[in-house]
Backbone bond lengths (Angstrom), bond angles and torsions (degrees), N, CA, C in turn:
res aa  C-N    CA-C-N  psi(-1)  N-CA   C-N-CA  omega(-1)  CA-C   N-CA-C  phi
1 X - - - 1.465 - - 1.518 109.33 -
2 X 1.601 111.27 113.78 1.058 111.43 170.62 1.919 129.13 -94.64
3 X 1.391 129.73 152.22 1.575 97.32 164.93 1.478 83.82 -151.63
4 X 1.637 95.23 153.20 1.624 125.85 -175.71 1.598 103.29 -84.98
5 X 0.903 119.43 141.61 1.809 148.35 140.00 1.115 127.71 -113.99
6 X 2.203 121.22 94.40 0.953 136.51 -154.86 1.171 80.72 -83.02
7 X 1.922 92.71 140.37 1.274 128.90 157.45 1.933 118.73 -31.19
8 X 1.114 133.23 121.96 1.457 143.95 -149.14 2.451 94.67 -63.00
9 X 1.715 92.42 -42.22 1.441 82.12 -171.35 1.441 92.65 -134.13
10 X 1.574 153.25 -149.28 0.936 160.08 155.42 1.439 107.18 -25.52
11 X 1.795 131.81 146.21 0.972 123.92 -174.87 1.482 75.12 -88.97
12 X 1.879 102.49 164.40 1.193 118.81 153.54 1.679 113.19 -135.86
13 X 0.894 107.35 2.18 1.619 128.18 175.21 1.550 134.42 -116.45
14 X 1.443 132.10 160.24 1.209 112.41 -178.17 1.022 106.26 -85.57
15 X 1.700 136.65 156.53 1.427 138.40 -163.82 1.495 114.85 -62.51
16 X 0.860 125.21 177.34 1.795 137.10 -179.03 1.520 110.29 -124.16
17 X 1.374 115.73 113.24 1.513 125.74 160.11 1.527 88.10 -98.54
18 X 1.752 83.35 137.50 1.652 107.60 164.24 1.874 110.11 -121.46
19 X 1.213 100.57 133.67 1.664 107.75 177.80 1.159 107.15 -121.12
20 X 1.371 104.03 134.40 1.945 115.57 178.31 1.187 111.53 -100.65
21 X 1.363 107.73 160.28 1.443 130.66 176.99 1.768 129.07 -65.23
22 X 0.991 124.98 176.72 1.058 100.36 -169.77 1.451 127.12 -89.36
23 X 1.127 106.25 158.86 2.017 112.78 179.44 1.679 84.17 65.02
24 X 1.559 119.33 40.19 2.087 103.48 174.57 1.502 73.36 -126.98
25 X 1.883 98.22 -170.80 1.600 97.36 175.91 1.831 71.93 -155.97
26 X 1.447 112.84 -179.85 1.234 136.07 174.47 0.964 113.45 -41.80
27 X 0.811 122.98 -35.18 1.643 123.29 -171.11 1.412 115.96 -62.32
28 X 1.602 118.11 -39.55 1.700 116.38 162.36 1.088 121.01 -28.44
29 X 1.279 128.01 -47.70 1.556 144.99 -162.72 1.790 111.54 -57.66
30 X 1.105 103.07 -56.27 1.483 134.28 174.24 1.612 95.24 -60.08
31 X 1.181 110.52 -100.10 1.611 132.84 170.47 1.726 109.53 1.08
32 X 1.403 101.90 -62.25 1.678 115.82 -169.99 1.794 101.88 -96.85
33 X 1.244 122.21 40.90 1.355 110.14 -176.05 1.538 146.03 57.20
34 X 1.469 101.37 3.68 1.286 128.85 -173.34 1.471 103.94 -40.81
35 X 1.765 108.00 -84.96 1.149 129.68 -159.67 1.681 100.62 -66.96
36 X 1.278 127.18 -67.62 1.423 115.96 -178.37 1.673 104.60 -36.91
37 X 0.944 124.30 -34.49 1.751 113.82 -175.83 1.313 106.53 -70.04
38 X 1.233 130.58 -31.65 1.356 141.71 -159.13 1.922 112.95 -93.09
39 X 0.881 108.64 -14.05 1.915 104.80 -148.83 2.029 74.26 -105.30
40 X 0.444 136.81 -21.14 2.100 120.01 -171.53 1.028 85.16 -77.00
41 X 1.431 111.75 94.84 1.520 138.84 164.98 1.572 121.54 97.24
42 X 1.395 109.66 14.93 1.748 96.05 177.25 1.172 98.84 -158.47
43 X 1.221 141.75 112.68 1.203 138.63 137.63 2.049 112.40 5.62
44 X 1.549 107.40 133.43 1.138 106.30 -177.62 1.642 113.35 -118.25
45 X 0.819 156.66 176.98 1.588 137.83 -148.88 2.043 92.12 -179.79
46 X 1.604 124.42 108.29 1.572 102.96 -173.73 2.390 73.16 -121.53
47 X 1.691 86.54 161.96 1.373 97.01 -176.13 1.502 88.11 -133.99
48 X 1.548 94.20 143.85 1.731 95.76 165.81 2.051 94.61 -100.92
49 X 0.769 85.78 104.70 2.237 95.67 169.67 1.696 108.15 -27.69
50 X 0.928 104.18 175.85 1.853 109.23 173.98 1.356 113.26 -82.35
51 X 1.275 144.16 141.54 1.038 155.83 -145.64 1.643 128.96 31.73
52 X 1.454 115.68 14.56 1.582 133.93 124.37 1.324 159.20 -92.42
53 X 1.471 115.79 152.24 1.202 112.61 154.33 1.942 80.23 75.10
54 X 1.348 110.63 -153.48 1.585 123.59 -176.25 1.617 124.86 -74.71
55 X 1.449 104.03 0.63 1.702 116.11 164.70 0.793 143.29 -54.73
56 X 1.361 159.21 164.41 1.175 150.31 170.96 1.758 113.60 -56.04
57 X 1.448 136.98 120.45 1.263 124.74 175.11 1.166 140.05 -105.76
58 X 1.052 109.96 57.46 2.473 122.13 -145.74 1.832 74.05 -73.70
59 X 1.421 84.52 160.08 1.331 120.13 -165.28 2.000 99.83 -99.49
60 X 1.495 106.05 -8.16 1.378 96.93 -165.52 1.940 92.81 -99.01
61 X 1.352 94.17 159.39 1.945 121.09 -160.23 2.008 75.12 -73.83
62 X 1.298 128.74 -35.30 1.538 107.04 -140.25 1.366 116.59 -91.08
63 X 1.850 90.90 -0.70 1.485 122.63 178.88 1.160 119.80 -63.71
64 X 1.334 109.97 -28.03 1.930 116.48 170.90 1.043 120.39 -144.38
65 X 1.581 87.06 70.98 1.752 113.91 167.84 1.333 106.29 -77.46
66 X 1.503 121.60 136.11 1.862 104.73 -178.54 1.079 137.60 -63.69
67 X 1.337 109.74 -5.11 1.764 122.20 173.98 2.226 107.15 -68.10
68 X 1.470 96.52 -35.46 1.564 123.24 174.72 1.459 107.39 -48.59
69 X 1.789 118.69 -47.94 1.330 121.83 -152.57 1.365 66.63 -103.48
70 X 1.166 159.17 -95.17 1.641 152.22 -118.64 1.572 105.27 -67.95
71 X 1.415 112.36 -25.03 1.516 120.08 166.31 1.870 101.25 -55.57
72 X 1.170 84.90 -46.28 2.023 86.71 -156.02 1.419 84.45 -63.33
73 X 1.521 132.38 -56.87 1.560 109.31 -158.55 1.314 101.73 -74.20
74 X 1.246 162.89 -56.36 1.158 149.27 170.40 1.798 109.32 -23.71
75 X 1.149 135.47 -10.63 1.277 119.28 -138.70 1.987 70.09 -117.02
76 X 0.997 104.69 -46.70 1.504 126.51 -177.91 1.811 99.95 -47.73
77 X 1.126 94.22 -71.44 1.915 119.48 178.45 1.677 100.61 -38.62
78 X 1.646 130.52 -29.52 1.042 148.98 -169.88 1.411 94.34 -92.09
79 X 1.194 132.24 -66.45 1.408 135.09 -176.90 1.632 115.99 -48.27
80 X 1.175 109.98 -26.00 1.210 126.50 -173.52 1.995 115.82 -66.29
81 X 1.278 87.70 -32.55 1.480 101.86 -177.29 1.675 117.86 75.06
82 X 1.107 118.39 12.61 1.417 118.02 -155.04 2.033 91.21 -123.26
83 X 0.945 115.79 147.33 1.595 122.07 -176.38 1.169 114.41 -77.78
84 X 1.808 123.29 -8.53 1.483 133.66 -176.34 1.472 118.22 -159.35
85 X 1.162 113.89 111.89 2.003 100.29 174.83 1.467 118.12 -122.33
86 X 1.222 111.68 163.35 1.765 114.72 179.42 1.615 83.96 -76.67
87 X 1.704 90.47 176.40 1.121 103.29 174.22 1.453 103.51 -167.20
88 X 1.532 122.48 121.64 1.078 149.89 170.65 1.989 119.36 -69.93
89 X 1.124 137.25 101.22 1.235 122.35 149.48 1.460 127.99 -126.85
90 X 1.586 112.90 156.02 1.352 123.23 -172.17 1.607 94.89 -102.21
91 X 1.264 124.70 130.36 1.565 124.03 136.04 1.455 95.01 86.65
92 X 1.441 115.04 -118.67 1.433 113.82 163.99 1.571 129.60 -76.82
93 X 1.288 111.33 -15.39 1.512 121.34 152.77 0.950 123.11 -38.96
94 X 2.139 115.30 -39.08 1.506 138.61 -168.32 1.402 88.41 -71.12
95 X 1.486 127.01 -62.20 1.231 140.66 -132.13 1.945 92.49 -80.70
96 X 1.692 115.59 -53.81 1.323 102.32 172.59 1.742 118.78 -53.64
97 X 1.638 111.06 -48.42 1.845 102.27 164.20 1.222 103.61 -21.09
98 X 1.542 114.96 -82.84 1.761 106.08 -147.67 1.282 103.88 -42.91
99 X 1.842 116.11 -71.06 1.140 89.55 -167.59 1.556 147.48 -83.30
100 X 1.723 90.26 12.98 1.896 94.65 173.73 1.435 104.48 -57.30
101 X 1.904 113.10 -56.07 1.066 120.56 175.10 1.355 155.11 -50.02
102 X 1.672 98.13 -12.47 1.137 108.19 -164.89 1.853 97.99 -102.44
103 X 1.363 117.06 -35.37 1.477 139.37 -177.31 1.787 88.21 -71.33
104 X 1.415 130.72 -62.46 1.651 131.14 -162.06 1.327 116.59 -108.45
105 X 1.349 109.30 34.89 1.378 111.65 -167.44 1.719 116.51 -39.40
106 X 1.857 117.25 -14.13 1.396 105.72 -169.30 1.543 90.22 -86.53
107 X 1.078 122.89 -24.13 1.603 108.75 -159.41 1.890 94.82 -80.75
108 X 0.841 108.60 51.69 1.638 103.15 174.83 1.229 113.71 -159.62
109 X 1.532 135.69 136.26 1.431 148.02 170.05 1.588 105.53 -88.63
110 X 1.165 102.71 -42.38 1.879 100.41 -166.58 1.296 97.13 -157.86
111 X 1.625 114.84 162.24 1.177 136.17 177.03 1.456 122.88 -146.91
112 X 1.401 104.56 115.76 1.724 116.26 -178.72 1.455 113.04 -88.25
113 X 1.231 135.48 121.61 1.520 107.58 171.07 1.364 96.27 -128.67
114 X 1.347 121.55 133.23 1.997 127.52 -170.95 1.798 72.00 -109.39
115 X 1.248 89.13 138.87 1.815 115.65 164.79 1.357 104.97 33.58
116 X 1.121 141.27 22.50 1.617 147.16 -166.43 1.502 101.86 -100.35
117 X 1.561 126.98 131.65 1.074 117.48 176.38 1.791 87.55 -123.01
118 X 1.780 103.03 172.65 1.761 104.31 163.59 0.979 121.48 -111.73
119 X 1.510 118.62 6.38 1.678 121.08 144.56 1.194 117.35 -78.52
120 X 1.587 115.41 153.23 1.122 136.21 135.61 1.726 136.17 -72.90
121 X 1.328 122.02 116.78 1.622 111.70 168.88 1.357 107.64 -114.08
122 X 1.141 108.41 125.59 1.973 104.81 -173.29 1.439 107.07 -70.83
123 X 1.345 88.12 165.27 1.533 89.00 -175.97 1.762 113.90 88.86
124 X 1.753 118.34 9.89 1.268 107.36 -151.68 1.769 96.50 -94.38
125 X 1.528 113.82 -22.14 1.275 111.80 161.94 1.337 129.75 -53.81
126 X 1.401 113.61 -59.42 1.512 132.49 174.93 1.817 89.94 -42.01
127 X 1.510 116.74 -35.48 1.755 95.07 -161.66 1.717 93.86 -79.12
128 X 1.263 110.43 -45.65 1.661 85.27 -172.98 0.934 119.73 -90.15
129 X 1.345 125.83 4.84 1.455 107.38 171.75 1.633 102.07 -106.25
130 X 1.774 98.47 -96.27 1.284 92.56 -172.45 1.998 102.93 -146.69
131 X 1.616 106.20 131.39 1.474 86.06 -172.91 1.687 123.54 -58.71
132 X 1.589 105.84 155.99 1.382 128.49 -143.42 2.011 106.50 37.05
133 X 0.987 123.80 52.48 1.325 117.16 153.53 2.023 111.66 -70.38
134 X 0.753 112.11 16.83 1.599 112.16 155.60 1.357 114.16 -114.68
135 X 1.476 126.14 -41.61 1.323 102.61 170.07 1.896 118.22 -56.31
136 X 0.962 81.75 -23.82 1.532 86.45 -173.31 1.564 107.78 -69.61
137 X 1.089 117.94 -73.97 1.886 109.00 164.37 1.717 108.84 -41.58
138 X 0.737 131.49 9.70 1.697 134.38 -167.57 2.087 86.82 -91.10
139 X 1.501 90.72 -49.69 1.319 74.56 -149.08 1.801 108.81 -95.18
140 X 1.045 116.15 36.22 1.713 143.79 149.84 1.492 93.66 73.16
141 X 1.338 133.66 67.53 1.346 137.62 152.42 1.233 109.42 -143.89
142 X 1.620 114.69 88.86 1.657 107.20 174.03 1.462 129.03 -70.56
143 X 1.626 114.37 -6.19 1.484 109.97 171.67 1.473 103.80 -74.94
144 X 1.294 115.75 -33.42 1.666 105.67 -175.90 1.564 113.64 -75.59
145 X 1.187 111.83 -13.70 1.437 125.75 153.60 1.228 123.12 -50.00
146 X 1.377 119.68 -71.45 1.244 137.72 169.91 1.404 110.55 -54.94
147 X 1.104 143.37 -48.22 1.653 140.13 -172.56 1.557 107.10 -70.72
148 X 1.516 97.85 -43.96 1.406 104.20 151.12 1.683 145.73 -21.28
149 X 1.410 105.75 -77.76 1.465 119.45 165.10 1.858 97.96 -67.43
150 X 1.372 128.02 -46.44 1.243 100.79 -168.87 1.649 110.18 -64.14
151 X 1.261 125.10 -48.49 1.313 114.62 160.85 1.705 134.09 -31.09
152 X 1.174 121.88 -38.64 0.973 132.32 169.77 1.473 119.45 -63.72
153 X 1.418 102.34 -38.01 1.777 124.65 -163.87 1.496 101.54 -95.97
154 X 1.513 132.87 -9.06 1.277 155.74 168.37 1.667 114.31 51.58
155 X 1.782 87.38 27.51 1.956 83.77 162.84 1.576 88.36 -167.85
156 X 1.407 106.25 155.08 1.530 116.54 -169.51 1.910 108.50 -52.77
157 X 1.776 94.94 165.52 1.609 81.18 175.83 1.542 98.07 -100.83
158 X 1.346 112.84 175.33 1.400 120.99 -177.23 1.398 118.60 -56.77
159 X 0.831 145.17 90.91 1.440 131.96 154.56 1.427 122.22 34.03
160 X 1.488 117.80 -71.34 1.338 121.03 -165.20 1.452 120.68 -84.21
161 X 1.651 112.31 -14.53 1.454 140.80 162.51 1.309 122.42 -79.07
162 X 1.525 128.36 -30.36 1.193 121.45 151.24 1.159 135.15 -59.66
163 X 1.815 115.28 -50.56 1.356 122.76 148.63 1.658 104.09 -29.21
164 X 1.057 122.28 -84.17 1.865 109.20 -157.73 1.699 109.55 -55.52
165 X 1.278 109.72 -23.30 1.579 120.26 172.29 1.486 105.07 -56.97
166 X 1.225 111.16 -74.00 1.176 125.47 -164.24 2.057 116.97 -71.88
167 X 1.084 112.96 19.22 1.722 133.76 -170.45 1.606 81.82 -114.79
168 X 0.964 132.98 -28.87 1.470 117.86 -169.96 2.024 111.21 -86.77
169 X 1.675 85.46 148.00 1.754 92.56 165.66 1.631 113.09 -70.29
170 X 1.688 111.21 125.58 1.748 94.54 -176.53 1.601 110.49 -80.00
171 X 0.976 101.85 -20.53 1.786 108.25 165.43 0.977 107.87 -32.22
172 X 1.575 93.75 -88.52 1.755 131.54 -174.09 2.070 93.97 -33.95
173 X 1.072 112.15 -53.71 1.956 112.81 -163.62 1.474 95.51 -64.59
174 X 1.838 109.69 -47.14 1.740 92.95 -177.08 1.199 120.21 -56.20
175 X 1.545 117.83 -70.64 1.250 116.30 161.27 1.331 125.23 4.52
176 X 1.203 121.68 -87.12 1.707 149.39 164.81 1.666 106.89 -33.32
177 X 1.772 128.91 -46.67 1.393 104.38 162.99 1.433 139.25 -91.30
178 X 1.847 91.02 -3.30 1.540 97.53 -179.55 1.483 105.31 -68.64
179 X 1.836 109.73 -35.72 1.720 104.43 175.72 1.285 125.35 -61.70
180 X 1.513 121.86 -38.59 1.143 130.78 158.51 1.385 138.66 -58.57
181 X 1.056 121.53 -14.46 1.614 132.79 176.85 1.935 99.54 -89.50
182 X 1.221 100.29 -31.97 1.688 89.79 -176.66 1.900 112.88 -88.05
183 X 1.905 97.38 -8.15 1.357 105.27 176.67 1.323 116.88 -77.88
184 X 1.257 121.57 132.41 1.796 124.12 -174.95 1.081 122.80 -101.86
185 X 1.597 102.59 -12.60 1.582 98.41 166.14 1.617 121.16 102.93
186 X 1.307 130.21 -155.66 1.100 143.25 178.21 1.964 102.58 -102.46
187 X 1.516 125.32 135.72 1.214 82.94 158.04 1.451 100.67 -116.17
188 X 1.586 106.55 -174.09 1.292 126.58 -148.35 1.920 107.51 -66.76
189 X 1.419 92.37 -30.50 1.582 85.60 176.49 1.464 104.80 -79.53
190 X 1.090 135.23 -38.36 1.615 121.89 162.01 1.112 114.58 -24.64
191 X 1.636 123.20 -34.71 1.771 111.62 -178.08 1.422 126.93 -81.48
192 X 1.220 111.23 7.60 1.890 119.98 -166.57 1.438 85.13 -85.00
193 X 1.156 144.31 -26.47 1.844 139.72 -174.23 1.367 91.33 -72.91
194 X 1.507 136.05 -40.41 1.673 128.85 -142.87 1.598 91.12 -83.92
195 X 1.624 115.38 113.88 0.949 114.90 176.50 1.946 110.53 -119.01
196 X 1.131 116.22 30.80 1.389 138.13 158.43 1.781 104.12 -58.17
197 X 1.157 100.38 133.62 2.036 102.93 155.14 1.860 107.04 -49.26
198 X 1.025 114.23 122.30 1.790 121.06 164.03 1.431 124.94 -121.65
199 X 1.364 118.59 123.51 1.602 114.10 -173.78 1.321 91.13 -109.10
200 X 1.122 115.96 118.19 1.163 121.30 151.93 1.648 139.18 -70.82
201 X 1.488 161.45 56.76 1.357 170.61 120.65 1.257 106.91 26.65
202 X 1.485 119.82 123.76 1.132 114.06 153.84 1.387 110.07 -168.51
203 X 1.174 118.23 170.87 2.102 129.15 177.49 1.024 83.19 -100.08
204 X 1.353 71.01 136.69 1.933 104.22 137.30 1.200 143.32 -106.17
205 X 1.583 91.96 42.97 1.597 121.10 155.93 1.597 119.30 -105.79
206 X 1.557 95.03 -22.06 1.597 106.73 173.32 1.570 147.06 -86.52
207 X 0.896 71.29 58.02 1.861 91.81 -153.59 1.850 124.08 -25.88
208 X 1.431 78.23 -49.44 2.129 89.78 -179.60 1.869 96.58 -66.99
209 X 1.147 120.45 -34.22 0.932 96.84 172.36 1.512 134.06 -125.73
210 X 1.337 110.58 39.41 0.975 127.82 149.22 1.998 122.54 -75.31
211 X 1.415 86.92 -60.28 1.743 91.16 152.18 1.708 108.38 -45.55
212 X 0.903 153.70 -13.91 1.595 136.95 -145.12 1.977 75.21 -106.51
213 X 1.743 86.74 -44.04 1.663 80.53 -160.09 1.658 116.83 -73.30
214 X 1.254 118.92 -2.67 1.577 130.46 -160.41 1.603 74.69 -97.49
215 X 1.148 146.31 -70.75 1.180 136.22 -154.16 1.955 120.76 -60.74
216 X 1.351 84.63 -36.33 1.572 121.91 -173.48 2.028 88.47 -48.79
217 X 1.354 111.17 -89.87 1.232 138.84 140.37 1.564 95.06 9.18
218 X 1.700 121.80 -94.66 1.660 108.99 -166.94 1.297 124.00 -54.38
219 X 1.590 115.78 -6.54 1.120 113.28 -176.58 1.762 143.05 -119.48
220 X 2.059 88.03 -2.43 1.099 118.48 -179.62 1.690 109.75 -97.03
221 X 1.105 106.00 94.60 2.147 113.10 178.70 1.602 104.82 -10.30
222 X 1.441 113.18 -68.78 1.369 125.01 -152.99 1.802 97.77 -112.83
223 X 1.128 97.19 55.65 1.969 90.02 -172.59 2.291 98.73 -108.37
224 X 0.774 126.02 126.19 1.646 124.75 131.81 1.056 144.72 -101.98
225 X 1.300 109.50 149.65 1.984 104.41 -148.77 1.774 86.61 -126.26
226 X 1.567 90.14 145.67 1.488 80.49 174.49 1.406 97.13 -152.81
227 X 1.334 117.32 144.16 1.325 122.90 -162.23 1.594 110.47 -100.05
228 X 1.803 128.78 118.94 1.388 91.73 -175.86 1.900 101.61 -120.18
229 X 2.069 94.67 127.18 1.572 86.31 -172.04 1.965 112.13 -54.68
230 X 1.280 95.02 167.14 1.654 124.69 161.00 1.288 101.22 75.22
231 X 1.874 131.30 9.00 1.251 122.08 -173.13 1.146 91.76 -108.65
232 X 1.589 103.42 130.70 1.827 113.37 149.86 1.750 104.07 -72.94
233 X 1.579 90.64 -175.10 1.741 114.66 177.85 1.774 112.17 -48.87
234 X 1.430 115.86 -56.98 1.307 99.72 162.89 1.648 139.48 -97.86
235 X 1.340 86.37 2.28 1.196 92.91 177.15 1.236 120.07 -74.51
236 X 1.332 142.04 5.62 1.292 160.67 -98.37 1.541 88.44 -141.50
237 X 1.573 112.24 -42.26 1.373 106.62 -152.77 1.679 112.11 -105.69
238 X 1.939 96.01 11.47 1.478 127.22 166.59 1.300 107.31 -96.58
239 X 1.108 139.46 -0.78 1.299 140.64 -174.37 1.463 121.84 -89.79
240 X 1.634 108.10 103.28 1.538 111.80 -158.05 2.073 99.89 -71.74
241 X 1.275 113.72 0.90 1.038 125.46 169.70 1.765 134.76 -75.46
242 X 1.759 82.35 -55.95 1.592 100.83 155.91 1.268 115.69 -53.49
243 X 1.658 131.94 -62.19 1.700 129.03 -176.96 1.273 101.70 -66.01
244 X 1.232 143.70 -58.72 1.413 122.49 154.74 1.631 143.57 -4.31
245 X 1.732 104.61 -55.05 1.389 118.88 -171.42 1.738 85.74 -86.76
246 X 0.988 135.32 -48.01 1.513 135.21 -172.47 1.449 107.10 -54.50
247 X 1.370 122.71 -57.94 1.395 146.63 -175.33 1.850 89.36 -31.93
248 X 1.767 88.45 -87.36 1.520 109.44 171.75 1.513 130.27 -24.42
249 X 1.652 114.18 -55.57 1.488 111.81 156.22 1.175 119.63 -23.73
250 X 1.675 101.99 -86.10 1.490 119.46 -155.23 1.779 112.18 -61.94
251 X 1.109 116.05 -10.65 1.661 128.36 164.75 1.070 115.98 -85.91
252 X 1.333 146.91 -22.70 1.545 140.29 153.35 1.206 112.78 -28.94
253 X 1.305 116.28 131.05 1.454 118.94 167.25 1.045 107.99 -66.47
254 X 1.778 116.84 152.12 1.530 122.51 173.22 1.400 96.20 -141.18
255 X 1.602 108.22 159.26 1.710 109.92 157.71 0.865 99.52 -74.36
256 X 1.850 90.00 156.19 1.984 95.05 175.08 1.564 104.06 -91.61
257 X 0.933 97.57 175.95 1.834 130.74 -157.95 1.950 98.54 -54.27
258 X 1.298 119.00 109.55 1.232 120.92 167.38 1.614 94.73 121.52
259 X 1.224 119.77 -2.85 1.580 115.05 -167.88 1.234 97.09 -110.64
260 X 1.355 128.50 -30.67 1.586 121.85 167.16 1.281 105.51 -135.49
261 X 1.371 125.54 -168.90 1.513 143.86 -161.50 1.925 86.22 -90.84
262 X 1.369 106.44 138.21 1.245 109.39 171.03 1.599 139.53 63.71
């Protein structure tokens, strides 16, 4: 499920898809200031991914294979009406970017990725949450989920993070990391072709993927990386710095398409 937020006055830019992270849905975007930062001049476009938020949520692993999620934003990129759009992702939002971008490089003007790497390392759920946190959503009780990791994590979770935790199908989430943990991603030499503008986002509280993004960076032609202190992994997408540096990107003037490389 996609929905538009027309640009505030005349577009002057190509539109903005935003992709959320995982177990989030569209609604972050809005919520955390996203979209009001974004629409003075471009059409804004938020998607809830497959097995969030208002999507379809099948219970089967083969349902969000990444070719599945890079289908949906293309399908979006189509809805858009426009021949090219930026595209914003958080987390696994990051992870569908690379490879929408890297497979459709024409259907894209720009690419944001906050904490998003285009590898996969298995096991990356088990690290932030809690190991086998998929069997555990497997077996359809997300409070025992949740009491779960907070036990593990040895102090309650926030309030406003459980809520978005707890809005999700635990089926639907296992499903969704068992496919993803066996997905590997883009690798890094695949990115020396992506000759799109790339900002790269990240804390420097986030370490694994901060590395994702330092590498990301040596290997992407047209990539900038920018480091932002005191942010962890989600905190990233609280960072009046981060919507700022994004804002700023996607407003740079560029030639249009055929007048320079990329």
């Amino acid at each position: 499920m996609a929905r538009r937020f027309p640009a505030r006055r005349e577009p002057e830019r190509p539109p903005v898809i935003l992709l959320h992270g995982t177990a989030q849905s569209q609604a972050m975007w809005r919520g955390l200031g996203w979209v009001d930062a974004l629409r003075d001049g471009a059409d804004v476009w938020t998607v809830d991914l497959r097995g969030h938020g208002r999507s379809d949520r099948p219970h089967d692993p083969a349902a969000y294979a990444m070719d599945r999620f890079v289908a949906d934003a293309l399908t979006v990129a189509d809805a858009t009406g426009a021949p090219a759009a930026s595209i914003i992702g958080f987390s696994l939002g990051g992870r569908v970017a690379f490879s929408a971008v890297t497979a459709h490089p024409e259907r894209f003007t720009t690419m944001v990725s906050l904490a998003g790497s285009p590898v996969n390392r298995a096991g990356a759920f088990d690290r932030v949450f809690f190991p086998g946190i998929a069997r555990s959503l497997a077996a359809g009780d997300m409070d025992a989920t949740l009491h779960e990791w907070e036990r593990r994590r040895g102090r309650p979770i926030p309030p406003a993070d459980r809520a978005v935790l707890a809005a999700n199908d635990p089926r639907a989430l296992a499903a969704y990391m068992v496919a993803e943990d066996a997905d590997l991603g883009v690798p890094f030499h695949a990115l020396t072709g992506l000759h799109l503008p790339v900002l790269l986002l990240v804390g420097d509280r986030d370490a694994e993927r901060e590395r994702a993004a330092q590498l990301s960076a040596a290997y992407i032609p047209r990539a900038r990386l920018r480091i932002i202190p005191g942010a962890g992994h989600g905190g990233l997408l609280r960072s009046t710095e981060a919507r700022r540096a994004s804002t700023c990107f996607l407003a740079e003037p560029r030639p249009a398409r055929g007048l320079a490389h990329g």
